[in-house]
VEXKE-70138 format. One record per residue (C-alpha): residue number from 0; residue in one letter; chain; x, y, z. Coordinates in steps of 0.2 Angstrom, whole numbers. Each point is the difference from the previous one (the first is absolute). Example, Ala and Ser with C-alpha at 12.3 -4.5 7.8 and 13.67 -1.06 7.14 Angstrom:
BEGIN
0;A;A;62;-22;39
1;S;A;6;17;-3
***
This chain:
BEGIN
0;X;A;0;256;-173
1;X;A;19;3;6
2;X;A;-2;19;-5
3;X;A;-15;2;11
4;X;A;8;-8;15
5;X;A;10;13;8
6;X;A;-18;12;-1
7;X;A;-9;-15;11
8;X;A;16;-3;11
9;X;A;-6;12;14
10;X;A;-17;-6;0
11;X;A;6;-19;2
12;X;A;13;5;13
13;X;A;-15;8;12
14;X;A;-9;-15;-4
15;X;A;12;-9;5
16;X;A;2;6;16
17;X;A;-19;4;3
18;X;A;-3;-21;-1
19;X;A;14;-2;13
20;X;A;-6;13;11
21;X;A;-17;-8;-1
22;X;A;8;-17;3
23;X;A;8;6;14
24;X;A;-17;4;8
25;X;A;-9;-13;-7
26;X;A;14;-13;7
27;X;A;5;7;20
28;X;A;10;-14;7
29;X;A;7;0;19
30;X;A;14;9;7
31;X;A;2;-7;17
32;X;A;-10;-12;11
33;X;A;-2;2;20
34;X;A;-2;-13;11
35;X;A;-6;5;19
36;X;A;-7;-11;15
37;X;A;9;-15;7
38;X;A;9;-7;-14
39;X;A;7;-18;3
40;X;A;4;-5;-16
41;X;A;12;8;-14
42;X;A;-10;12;-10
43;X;A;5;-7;-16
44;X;A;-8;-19;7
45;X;A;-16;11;5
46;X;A;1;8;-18
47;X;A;1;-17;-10
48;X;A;-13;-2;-10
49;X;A;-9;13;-1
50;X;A;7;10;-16
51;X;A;4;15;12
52;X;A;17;8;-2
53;X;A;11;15;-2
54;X;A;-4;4;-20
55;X;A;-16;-9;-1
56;X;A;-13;6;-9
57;X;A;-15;4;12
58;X;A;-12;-4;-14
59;X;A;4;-16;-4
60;X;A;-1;-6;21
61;X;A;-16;6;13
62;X;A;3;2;19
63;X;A;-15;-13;3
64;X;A;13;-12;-10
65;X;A;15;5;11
66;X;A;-11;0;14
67;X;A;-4;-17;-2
68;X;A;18;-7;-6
69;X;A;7;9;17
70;X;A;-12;-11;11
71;X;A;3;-16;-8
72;X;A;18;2;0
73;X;A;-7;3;20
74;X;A;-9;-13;3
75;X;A;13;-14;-9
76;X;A;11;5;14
77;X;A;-14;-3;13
78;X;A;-5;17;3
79;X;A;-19;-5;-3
80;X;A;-8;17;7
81;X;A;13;14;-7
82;X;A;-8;14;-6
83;X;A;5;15;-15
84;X;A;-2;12;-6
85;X;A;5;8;-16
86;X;A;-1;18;-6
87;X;A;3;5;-17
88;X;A;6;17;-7
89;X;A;-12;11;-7
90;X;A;1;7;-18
91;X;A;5;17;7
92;X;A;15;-8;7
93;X;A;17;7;-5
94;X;A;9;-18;7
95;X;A;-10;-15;-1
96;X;A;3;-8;18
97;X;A;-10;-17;4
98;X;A;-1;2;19
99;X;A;-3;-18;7
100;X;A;-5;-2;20
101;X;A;1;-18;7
102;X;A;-6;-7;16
103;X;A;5;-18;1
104;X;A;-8;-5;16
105;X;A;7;-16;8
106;X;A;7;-12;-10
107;X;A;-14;-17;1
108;X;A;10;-17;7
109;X;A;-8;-17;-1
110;X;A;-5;-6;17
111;X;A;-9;-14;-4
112;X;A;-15;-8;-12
113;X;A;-17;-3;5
114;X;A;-12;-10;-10
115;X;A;-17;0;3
116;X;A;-15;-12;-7
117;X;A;13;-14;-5
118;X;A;-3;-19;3
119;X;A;6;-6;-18
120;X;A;20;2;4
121;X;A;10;4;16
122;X;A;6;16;4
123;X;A;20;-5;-1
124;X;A;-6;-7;-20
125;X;A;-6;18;-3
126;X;A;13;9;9
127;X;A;12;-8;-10
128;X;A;-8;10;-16
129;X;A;4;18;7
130;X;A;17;9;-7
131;X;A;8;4;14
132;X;A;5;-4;19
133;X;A;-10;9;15
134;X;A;13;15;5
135;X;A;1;3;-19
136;X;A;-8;16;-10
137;X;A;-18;-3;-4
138;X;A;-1;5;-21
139;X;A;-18;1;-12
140;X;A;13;-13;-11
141;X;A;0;-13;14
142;X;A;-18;1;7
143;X;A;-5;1;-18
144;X;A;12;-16;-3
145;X;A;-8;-9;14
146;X;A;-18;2;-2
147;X;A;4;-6;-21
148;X;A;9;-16;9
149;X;A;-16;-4;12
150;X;A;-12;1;-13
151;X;A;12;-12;-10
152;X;A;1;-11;13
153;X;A;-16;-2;0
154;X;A;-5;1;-17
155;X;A;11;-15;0
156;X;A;-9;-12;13
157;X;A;-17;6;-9
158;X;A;-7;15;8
159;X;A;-2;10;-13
160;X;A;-14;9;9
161;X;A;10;5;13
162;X;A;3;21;4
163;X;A;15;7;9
164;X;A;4;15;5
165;X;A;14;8;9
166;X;A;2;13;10
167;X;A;11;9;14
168;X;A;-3;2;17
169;X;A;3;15;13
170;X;A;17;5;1
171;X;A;10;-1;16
172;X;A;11;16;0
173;X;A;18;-5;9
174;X;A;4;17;0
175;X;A;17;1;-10
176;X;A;-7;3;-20
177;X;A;-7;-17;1
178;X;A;-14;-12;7
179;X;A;-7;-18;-2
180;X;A;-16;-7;-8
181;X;A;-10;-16;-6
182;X;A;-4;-3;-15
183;X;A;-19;-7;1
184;X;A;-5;-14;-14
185;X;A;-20;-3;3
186;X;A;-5;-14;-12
187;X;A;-17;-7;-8
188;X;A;2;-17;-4
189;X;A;-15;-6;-7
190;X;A;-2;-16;-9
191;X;A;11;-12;-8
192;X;A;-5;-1;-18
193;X;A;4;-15;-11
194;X;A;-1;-3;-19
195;X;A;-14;-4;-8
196;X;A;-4;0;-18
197;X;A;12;5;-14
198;X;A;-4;6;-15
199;X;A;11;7;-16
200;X;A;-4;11;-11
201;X;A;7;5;-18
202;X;A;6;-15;-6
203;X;A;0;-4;-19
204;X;A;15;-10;-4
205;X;A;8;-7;16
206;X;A;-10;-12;11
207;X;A;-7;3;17
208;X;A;13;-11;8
209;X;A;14;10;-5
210;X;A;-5;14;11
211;X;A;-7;-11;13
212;X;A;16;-10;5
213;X;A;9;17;0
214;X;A;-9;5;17
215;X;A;6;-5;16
216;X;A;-17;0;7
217;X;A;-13;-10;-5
218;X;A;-18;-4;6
219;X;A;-2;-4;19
220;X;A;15;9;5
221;X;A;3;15;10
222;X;A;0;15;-9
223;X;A;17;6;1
224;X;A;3;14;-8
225;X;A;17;1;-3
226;X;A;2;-18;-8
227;X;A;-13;7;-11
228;X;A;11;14;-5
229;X;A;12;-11;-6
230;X;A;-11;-10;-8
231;X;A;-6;13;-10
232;X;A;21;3;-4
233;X;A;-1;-19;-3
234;X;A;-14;4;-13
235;X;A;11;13;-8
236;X;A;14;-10;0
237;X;A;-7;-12;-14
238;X;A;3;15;-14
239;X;A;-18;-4;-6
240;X;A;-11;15;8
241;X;A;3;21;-1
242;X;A;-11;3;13
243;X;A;-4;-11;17
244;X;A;-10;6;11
245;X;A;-11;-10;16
246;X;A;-17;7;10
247;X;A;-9;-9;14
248;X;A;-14;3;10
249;X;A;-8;-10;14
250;X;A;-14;-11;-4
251;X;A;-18;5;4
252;X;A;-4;-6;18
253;X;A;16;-7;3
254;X;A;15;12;4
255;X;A;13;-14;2
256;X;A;-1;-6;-17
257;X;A;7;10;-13
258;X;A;-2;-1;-18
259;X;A;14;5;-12
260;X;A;-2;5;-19
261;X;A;16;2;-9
262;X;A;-1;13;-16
263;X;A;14;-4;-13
264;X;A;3;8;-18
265;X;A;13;-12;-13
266;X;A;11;8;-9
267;X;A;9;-4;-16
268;X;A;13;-13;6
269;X;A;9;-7;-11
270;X;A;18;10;-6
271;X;A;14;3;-8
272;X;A;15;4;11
273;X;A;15;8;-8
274;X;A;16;3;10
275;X;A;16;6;-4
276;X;A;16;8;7
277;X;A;17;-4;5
278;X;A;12;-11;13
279;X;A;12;9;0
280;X;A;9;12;-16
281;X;A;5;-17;-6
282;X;A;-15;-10;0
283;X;A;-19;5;-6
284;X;A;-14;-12;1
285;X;A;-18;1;-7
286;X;A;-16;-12;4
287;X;A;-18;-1;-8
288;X;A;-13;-9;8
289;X;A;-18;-5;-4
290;X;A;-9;-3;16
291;X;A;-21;-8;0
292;X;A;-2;-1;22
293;X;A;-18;-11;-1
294;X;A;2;-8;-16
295;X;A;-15;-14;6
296;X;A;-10;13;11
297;X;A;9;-7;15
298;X;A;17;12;1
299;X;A;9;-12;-8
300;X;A;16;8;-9
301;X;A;8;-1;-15
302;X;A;16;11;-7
303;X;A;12;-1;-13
304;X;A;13;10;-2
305;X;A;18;2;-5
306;X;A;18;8;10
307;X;A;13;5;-8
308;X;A;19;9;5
309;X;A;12;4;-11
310;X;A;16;5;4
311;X;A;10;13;-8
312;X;A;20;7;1
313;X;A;13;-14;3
314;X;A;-12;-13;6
315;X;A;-11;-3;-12
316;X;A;-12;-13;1
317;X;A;-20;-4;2
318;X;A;-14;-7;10
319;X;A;-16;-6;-8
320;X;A;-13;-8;12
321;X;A;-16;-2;-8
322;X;A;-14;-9;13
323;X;A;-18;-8;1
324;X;A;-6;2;20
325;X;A;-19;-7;6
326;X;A;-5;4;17
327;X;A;-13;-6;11
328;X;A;-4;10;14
329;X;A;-11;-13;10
330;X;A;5;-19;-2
331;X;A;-13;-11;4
332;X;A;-9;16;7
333;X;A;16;1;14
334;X;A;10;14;4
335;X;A;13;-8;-12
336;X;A;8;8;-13
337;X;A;4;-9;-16
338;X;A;14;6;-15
339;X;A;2;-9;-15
340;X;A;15;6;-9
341;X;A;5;-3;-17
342;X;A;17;8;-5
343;X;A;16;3;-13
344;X;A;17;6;7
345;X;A;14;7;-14
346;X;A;13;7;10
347;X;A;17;5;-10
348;X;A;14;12;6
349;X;A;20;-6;-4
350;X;A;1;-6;15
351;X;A;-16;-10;3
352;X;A;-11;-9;-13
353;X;A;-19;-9;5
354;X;A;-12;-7;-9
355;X;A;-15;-8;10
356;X;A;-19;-6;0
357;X;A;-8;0;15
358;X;A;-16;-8;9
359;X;A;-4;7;17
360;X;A;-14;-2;9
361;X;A;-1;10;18
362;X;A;-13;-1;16
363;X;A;0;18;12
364;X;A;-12;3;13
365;X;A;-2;16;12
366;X;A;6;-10;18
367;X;A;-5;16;8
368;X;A;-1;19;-3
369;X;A;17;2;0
370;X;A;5;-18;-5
371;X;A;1;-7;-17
372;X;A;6;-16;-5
373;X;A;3;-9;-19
374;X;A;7;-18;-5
375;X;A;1;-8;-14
376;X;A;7;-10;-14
377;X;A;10;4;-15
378;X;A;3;-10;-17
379;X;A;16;7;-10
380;X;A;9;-7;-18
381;X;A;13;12;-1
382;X;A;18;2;-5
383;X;A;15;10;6
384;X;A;19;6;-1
385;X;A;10;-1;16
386;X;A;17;9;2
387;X;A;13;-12;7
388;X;A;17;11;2
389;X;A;6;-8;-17
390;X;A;-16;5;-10
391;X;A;-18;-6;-2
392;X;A;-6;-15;2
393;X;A;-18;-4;-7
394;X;A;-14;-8;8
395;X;A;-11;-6;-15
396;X;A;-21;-2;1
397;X;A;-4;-9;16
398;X;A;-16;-2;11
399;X;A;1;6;17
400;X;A;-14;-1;15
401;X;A;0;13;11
402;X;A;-11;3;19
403;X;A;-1;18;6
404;X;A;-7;8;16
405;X;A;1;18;6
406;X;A;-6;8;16
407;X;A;-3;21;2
408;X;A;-6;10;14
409;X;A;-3;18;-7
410;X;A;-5;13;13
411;X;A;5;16;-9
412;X;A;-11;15;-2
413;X;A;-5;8;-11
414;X;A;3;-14;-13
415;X;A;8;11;-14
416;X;A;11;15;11
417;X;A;2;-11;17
418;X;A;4;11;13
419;X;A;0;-15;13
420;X;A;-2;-19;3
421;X;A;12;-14;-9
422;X;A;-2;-14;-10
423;X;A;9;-16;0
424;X;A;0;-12;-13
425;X;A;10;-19;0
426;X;A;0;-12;-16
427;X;A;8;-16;-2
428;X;A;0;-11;-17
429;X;A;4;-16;0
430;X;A;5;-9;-19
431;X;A;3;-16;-4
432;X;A;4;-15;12
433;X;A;-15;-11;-2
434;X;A;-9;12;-10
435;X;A;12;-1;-16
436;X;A;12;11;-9
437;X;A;13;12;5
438;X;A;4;-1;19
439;X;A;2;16;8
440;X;A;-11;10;16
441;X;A;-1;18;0
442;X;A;-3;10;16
443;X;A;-4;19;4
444;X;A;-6;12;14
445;X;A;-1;17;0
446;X;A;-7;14;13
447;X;A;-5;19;-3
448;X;A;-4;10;15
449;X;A;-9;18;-1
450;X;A;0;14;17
451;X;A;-5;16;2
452;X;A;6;11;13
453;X;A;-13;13;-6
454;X;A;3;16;-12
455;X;A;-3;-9;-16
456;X;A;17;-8;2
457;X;A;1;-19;-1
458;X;A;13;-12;1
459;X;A;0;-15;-13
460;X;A;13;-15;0
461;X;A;1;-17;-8
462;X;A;11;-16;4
463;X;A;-1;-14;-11
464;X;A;9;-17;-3
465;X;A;0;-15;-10
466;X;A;10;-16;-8
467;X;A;-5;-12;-12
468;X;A;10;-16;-2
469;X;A;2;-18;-10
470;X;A;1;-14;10
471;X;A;3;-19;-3
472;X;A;10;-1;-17
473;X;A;-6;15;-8
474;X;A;11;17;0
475;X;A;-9;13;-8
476;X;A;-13;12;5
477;X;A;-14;6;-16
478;X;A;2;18;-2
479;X;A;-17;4;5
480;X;A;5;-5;18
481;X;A;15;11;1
482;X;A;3;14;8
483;X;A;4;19;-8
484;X;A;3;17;7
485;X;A;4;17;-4
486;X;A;-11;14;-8
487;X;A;-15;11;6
488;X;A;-9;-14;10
489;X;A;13;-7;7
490;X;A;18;8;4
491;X;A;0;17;-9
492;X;A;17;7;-7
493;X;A;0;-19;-11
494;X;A;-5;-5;-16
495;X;A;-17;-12;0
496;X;A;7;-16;6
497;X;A;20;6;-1
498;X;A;3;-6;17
499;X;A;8;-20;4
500;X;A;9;-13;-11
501;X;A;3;3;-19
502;X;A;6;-11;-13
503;X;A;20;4;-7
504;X;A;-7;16;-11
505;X;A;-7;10;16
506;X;A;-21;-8;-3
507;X;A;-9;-3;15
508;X;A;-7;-16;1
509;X;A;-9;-2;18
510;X;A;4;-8;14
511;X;A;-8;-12;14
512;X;A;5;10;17
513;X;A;-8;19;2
514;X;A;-1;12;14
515;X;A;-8;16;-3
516;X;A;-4;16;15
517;X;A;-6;17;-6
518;X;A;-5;14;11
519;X;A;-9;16;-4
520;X;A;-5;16;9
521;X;A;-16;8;-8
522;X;A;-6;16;3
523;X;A;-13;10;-8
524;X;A;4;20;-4
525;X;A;-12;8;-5
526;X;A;-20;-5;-10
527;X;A;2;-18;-6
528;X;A;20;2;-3
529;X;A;13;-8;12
530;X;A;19;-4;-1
531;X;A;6;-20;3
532;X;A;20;0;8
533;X;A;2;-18;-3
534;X;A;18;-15;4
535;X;A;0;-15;-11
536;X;A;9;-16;1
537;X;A;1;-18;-5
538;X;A;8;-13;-9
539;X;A;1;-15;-8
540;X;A;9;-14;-1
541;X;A;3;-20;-7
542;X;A;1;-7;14
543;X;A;1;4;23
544;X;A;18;-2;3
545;X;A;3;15;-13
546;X;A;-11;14;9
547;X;A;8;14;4
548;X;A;-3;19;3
549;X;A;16;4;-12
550;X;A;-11;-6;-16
551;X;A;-16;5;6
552;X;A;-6;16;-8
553;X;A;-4;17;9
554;X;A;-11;15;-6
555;X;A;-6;13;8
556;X;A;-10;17;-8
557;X;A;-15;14;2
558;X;A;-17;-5;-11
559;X;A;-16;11;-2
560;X;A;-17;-6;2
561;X;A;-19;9;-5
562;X;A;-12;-9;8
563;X;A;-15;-7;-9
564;X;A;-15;-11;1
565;X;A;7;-14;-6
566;X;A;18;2;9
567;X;A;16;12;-2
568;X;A;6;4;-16
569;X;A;21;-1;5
570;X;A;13;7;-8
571;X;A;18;-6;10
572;X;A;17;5;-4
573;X;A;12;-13;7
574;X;A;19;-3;-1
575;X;A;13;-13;7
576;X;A;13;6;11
577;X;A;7;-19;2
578;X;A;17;-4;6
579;X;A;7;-9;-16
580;X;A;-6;11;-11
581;X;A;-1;20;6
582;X;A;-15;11;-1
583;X;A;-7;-7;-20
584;X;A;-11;12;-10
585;X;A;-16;0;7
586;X;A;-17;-6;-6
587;X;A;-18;6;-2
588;X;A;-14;-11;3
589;X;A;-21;0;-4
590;X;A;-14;-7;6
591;X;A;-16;-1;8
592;X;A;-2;-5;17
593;X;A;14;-3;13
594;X;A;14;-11;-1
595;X;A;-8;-9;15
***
């Protein structure tokens, strides 16, 4: 075939240059854009959003679509009756010119709101719904905002019946480019419906009272619709059903009642969770856990499962913490949460040794949405090393009692990427005293705050703190009550758990006193990928008298994040530019999810 190319070569070359030439035709894109009339925004702000721009092809936009994207970037601005007009170049056309003509017309201000037909609510309970402030642009988002927040309002106090419709009224011309208007919200009530009869279809293995005691409204209450929303997320929430869905309808001859069926389909729900990965390039980890979530019918839970670390390099050392867990979701049929726990601990690095069987049984209950609150009571037989100054003293098997209680308030949204809110969290643990065994109390608080100043940017930070200490004639603290730092979830630029006191050969070995602040900027780029600039720094320490800022760690660093339905994959590069020890080499750090 080589010998026959240099024959065909012409052929190929016209060919060649026919397709392009056709191409070319088939494919005209814009040379220039014109923009007449009164024009009193930037063009390029006009433009966004409409696909139109120099080098665009005109095939792939229509002048209806830029037509349209040129009013609503209009009317967002509160020019609510700008007009244009788009003409698009012909075929024959040497230069393709997209010739755009605007007339904005005065600019719409709020003068005030009318409501009209209203008796359920004040005016000043409904006013407070709308956007924006009287002298303030009118937009289709903040009219379209507010008649969604009437209806909610009153889908809420059970008028699910009721219409509203808003709409604009005459415009009083000042004169200058601008003019003021009402914004005119006429409302149906209707009647208040309440709850009648509920009924649950597609049930096979989980009983009716599963669902039931999920919904926040129940017979003979007013229908509020959005408590029935998140009901249904309630419903969901069990990890029994694939598909939830609710119709109602009001019954025949009687439009205040309101009967409810609910349509559920089970899904397979018992698994198998694997997980793996690593803390840091010096520790990985690995859990497998079996999980049966309504092994009576009733959502009652049972899981089995095992964690395990292993730490490699110069620290090696394991974790092994196999564990039996029971729940019941409704104690006595209360809003009680009940945890039975039944667990191993084998903790060995060179600087800290534990063995342990533990007993714990734990009591949590929603206080309010935001609210949740645990306590509870734990049985431990362990044993431990503790590093003196001259070397290790051991603690041999011993029974310790232990009360717990914890309190967090979590505001932050959306759950898994917060871009604002906070949550708080205390703890305290009390062991020993009268309870019996190793005399010690163990105290923590931490707070993570999320803001968006808009732009997909948000800023993230975390301050926490702790201590844990004997009292009476004891003088050691177990090492599952100690505190670590350093690594890829905590102060980045350190090896997993590098940071506070060591034994005589350099092995970290806890301590009781911890202060930890992290701050990050986020900010996506572009599609689902965004950059994290992020400070870390913490320490630890034995004991309060020997904190100080000269041996607490510092890291700082640039991470990447892709943005997933179950979180942000990160990748973080950090190093630790620390007075003591200069810039060190820096680290690389995985995971799934933000550090906080």
């Amino acid at each position: 075939m080589i010998r026959y190319f240099p024959v065909f070569s012409p052929f190929l070359v016209l060919l060649a240059a026919t397709t392009g030439s056709l191409a070319e035709m088939l494919e005209p894109e814009v040379d220039s854009i014109h923009v007449s009339g009164s024009i009193l925004i930037p063009v390029d702000e006009l433009l966004d959003g409409t696909g139109l721009e120099p080098g665009a092809s005109l095939l792939s936009i229509t002048p209806i679509q830029v037509r349209d994207g040129i009013l609503a970037n209009m009317r967002a601005r509160g020019y609510l009756d700008a007009e244009v007009d788009v003409q698009w170049p012909l075929w024959t056309d040497e230069i393709n010119v997209v010739r755009i003509k605007v007339e904005p017309g005065d600019k719409s201000l709020l003068s005030g709101l009318v409501f009209d037909g209203v008796t359920v609510f004040d005016a000043d309970t409904l006013a407070s719904l709308y956007p924006g402030a009287p002298g303030e642009p009118i937009t289709p988002g903040d009219t379209a905002a507010f008649k969604n927040a009437v209806i909610r309002l009153y889908g809420e106090a059970g008028y699910i019946y009721a219409d509203v419709a808003v709409k604009l009224g005459e415009l009083d011309s000042r004169g200058d480019g601008t003019g003021f208007r009402a914004v005119v919200c006429s409302v149906r009530e209707n009647v208040r419906a309440f709850l009648g009869s509920l009924d649950v279809e597609g049930l096979q293995t989980v009983r009716r009272k599963v669902v039931t005691r999920e919904l926040l409204v129940q017979p003979g209450d007013v229908m509020n619709m959005e408590l029935l929303r998140r009901s249904i997320s309630n419903v969901y929430g069990l990890g029994l059903f694939r598909d939830v869905r609710f119709e109602y309808s009001p019954r025949p001859g009687d439009s205040t009642v309101v009967d409810l069926k609910m349509f559920v389909s089970e899904k397979s729900y018992r698994r198998v969770d694997f997980v793996s990965g690593y803390m840091s390039p010096s520790a990985v980890f690995g859990s497998v856990t079996w999980m049966h979530p309504n092994i009576m019918g009733n959502n009652q839970r049972l899981s089995i499962g095992l964690y395990a670390m292993e730490y490699v390099g110069s620290r090696e050392g394991r974790q092994f913490e196999p564990q039996v867990v029971y729940e019941e979701p409704w104690l006595f049929s209360s809003r009680w949460k009940w945890q039975l726990k039944l667990g191993y601990l084998f903790f060995r690095t060179p600087g800290v040794r534990q063995k342990s069987y533990s007993l714990t049984s734990t009591f949590a209950r929603d206080l309010s949405e935001k609210l949740h609150f645990s306590t509870g009571y734990s049985l431990e037989y362990e044993k431990y090393n503790e590093w003196t100054g001259s070397g290790f003293t051991s603690f041999d098997w011993r029974t310790t009692s232990s009360v717990v209680a914890s309190m967090v308030h979590d505001t932050r949204g959306p759950l898994l990427d917060p871009e604002s809110g906070h949550w708080l969290m205390g703890s305290v643990k009390l062991s020993g005293g009268i309870l019996g065994g190793n005399d010690y109390y163990r105290l923590r608080a931490e707070s993570r705050l999320f803001f968006s100043p808009g732009d997909g940017l948000v800023l993230a930070g975390r301050i926490g703190c702790g201590g844990a200490f004997p009292y009476g004639d004891d003088i050691a603290v177990p090492p599952d009550d100690r505190f670590f730092l350093g690594g890829g979830t905590s102060v980045r630029g350190y090896p997993f758990n590098s940071l506070g006191p060591e034994d005589d050969e350099g092995n970290p070995i806890g301590g009781r006193v911890q202060v930890l602040g992290n701050f990050e900027i986020r900010t996506r780029i572009v599609g689902n990928f965004g950059v994290v600039l992020f400070t870390d720094a913490g320490g630890v320490w034995k004991y309060l008298d020997e904190v100080d800022l000269d041996s607490a760690g510092f890291g700082t660093g640039v991470g990447l994040r892709y943005h997933t339905v179950f979180g942000p994959f990160r990748l973080d590069y950090g190093f630790a530019p620390t007075w003591r020890n200069s810039l060190r080499r820096g680290r690389i750090y995985v995971g799934l999810g933000h550090v906080f």
